[in-house]
PyMOL commands that place a pseudoatom at each C-alpha (Angstrom):
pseudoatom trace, name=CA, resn=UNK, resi=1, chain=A, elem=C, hetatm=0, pos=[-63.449, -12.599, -29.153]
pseudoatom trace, name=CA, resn=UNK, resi=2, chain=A, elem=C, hetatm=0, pos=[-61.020, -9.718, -29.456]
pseudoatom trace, name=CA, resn=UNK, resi=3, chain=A, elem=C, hetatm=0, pos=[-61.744, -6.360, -27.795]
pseudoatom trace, name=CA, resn=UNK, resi=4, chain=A, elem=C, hetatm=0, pos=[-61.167, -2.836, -28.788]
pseudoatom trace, name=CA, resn=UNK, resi=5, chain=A, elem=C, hetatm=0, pos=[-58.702, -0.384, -26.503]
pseudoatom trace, name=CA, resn=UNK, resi=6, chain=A, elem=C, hetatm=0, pos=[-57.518, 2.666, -27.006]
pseudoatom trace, name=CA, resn=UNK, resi=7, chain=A, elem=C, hetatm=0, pos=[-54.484, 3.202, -29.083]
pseudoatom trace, name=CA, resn=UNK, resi=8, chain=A, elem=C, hetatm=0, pos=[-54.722, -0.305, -30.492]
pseudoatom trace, name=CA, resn=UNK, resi=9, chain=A, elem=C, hetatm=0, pos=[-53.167, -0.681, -33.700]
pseudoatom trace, name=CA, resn=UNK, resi=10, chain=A, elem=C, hetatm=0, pos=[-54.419, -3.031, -37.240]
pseudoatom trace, name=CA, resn=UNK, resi=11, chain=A, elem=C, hetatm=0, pos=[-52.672, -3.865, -40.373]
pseudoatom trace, name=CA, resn=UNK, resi=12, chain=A, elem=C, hetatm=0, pos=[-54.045, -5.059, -43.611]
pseudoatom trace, name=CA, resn=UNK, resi=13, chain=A, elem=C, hetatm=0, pos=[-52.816, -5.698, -46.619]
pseudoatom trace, name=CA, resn=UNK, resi=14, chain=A, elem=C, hetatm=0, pos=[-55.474, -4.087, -49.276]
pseudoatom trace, name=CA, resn=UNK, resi=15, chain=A, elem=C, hetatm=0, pos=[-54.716, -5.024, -52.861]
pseudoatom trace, name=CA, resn=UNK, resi=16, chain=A, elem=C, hetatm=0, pos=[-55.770, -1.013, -53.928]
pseudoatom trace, name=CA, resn=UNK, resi=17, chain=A, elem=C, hetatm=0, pos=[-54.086, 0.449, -51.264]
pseudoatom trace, name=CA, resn=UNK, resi=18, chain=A, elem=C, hetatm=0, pos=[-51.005, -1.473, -49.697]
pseudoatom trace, name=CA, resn=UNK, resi=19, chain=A, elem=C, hetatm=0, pos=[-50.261, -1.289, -46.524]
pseudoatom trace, name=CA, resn=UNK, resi=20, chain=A, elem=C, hetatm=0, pos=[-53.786, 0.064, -44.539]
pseudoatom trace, name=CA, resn=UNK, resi=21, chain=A, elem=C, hetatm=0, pos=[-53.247, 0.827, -40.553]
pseudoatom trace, name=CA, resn=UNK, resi=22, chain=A, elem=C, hetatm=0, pos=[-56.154, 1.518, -38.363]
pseudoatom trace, name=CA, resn=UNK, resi=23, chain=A, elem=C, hetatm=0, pos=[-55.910, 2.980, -34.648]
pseudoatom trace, name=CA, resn=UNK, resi=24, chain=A, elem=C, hetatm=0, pos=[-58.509, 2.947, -31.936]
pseudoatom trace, name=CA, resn=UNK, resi=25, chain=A, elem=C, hetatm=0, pos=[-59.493, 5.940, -30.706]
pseudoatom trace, name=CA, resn=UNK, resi=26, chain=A, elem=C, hetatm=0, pos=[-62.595, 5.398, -29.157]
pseudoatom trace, name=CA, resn=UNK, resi=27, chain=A, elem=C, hetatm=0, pos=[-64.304, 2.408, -27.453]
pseudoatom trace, name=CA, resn=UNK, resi=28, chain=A, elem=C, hetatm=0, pos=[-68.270, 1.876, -25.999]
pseudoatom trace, name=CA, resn=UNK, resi=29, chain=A, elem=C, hetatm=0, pos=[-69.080, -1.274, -24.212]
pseudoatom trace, name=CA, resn=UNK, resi=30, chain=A, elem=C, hetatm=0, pos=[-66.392, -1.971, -22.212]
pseudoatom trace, name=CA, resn=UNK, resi=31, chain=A, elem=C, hetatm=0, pos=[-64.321, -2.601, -25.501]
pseudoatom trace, name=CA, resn=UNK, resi=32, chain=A, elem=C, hetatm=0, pos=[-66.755, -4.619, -27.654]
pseudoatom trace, name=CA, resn=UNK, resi=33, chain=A, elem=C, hetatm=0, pos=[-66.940, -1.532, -29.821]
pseudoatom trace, name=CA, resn=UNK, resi=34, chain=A, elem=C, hetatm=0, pos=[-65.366, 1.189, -30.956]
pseudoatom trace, name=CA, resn=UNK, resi=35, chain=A, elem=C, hetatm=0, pos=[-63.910, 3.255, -33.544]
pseudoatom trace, name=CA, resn=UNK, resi=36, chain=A, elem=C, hetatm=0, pos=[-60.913, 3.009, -35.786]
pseudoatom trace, name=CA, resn=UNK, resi=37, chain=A, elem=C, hetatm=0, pos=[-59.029, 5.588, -38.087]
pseudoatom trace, name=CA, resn=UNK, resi=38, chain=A, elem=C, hetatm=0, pos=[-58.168, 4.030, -41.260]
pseudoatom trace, name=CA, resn=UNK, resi=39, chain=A, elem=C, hetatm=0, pos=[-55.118, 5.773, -43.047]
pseudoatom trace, name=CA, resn=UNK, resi=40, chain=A, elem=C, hetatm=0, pos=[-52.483, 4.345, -45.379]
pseudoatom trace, name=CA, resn=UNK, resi=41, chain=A, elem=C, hetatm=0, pos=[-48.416, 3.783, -44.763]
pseudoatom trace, name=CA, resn=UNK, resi=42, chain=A, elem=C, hetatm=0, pos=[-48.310, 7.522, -45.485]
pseudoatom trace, name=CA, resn=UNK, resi=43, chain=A, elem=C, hetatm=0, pos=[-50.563, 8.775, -42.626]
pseudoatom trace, name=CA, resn=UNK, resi=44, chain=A, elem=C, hetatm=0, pos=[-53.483, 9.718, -45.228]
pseudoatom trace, name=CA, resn=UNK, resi=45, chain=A, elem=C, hetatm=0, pos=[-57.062, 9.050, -43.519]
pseudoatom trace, name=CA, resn=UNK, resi=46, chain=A, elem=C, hetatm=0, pos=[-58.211, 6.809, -45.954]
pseudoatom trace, name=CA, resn=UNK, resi=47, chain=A, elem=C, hetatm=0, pos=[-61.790, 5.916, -43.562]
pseudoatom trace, name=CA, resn=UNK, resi=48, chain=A, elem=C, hetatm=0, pos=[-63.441, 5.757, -40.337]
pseudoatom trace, name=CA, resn=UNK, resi=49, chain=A, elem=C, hetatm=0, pos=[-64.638, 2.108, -39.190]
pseudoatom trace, name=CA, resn=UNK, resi=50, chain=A, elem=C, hetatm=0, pos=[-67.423, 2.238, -36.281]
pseudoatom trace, name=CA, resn=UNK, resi=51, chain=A, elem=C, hetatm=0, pos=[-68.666, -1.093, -34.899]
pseudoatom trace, name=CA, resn=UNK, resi=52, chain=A, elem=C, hetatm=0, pos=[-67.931, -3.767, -32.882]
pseudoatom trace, name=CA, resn=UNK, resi=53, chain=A, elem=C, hetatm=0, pos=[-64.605, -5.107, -32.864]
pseudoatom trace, name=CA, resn=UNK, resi=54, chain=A, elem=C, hetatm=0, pos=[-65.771, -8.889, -34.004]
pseudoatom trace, name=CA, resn=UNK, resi=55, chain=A, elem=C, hetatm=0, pos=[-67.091, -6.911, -37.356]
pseudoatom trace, name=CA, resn=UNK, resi=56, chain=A, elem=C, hetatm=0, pos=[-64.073, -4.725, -37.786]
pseudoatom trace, name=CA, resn=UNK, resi=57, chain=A, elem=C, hetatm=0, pos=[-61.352, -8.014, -38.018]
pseudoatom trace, name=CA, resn=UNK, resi=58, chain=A, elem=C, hetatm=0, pos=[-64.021, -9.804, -40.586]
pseudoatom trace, name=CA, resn=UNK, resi=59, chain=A, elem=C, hetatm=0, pos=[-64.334, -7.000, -42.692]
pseudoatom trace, name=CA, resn=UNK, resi=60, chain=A, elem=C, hetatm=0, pos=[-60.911, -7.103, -44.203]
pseudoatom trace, name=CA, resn=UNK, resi=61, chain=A, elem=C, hetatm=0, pos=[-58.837, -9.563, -42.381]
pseudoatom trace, name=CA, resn=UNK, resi=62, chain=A, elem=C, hetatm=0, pos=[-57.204, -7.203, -39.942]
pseudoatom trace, name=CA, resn=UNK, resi=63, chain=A, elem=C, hetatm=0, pos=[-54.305, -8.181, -38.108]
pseudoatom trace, name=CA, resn=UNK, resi=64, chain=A, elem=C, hetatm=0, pos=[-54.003, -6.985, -34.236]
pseudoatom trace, name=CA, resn=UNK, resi=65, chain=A, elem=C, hetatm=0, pos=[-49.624, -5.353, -34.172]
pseudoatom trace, name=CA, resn=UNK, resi=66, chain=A, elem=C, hetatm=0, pos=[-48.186, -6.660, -31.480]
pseudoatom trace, name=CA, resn=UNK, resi=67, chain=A, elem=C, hetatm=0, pos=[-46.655, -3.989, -29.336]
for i in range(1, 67): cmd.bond("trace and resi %d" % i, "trace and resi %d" % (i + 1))
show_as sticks, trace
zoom trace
């Protein structure tokens, strides 16, 4: 089980949108969950995501960037 950490960073590819990123900026639980800014490869908040981080990687195939 992945956790969440601040300034964590997602990619998915989203057939209506391209490229979506999501960042971390908050966490609860000692990482379990969190919350995640959604924008596109333009920087335009596209959502907010709060949950755990199990949830957030199922719900649209979200890849963790390796930094």
């Amino acid at each position: 089980m992945k956790r969440f950490s601040v300034g964590q960073k997602w990619v998915n590819e989203a057939a209506l949108y391209g490229t979506v990123l999501g960042e971390v900026i908050e966490i609860n639980n000692q990482g379990r969950q969190g919350t995640v800014v959604i924008t596109d490869d333009r920087g335009n908040v596209l959502d907010t995501f709060s949950g755990s981080a199990v949830t957030f990687q199922a719900s649209g195939e979200w890849q963790l960037i390796d930094e």
